[in-house]
C-alpha positions as CSV (number, residue, x, y, z in Angstrom):
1,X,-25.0,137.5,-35.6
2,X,-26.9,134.5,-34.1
3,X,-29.1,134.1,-37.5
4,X,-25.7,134.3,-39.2
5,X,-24.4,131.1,-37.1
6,X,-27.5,129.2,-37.5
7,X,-27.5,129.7,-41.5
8,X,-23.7,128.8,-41.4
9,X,-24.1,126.1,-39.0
10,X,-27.2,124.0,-40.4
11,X,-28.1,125.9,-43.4
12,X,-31.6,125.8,-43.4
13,X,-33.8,126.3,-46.4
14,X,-35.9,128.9,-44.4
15,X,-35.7,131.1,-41.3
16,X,-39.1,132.1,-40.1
17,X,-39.2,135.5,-37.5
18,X,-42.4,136.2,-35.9
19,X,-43.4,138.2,-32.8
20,X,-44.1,141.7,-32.3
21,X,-40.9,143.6,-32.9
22,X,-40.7,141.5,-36.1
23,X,-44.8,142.7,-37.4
24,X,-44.3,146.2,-36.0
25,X,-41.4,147.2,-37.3
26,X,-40.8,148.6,-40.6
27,X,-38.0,146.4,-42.6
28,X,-37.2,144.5,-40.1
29,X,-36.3,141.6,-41.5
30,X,-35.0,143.1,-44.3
31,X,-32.1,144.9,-42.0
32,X,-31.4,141.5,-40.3
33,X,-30.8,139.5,-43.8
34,X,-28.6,142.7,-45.0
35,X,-26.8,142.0,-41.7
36,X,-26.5,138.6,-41.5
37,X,-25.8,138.5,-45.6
38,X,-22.8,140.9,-44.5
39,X,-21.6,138.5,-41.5
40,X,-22.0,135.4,-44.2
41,X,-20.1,137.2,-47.0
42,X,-16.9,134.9,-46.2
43,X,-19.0,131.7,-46.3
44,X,-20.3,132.5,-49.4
45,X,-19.1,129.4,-51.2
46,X,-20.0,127.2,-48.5
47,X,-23.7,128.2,-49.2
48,X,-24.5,128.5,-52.6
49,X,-28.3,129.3,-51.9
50,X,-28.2,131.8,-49.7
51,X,-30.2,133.2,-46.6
52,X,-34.0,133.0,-46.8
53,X,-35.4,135.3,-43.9
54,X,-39.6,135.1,-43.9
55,X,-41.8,137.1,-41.7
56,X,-44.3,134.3,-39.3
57,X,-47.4,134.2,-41.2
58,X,-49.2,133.9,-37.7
59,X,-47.6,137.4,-36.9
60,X,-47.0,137.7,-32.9
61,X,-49.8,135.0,-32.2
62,X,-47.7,132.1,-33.1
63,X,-46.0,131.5,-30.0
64,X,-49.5,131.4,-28.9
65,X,-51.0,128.7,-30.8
66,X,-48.3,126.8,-31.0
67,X,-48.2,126.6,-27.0
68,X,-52.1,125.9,-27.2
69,X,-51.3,123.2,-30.1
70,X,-49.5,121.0,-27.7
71,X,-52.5,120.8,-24.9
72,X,-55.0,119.8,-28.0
């Protein structure tokens, strides 16, 4: 439901999931867009494009480097 809101409410061109549960799951993402598609169904018109769900390309590190980015 929340990645439903935050498509309906800013509409972003992409939403990237990383961490473990997303990498480790099977489908994963692919059951939270058919889930979030079904909560958006109503909107439809409002967002011509659609949802874009991605899988982090850094995996379950990113949180990780991205904390380490900020002390470089």
């Amino acid at each position: 439901m929340t990645i439903a809101w935050i498509q309906n409410s800013i509409d972003p061109d992409v939403l990237i999931i990383g961490g473990g549960v997303a990498i480790n799951e099977n489908n994963f993402i692919l059951s939270i867009k058919s889930k979030a598609e079904e909560f958006l169904k109503k909107y439809s018109p409002q967002l011509p494009r659609g949802i874009n769900i991605v899988q982090a390309k850094l995996g379950s590190d990113a949180g990780v480097i991205g904390g380490a980015a900020l002390f470089v």
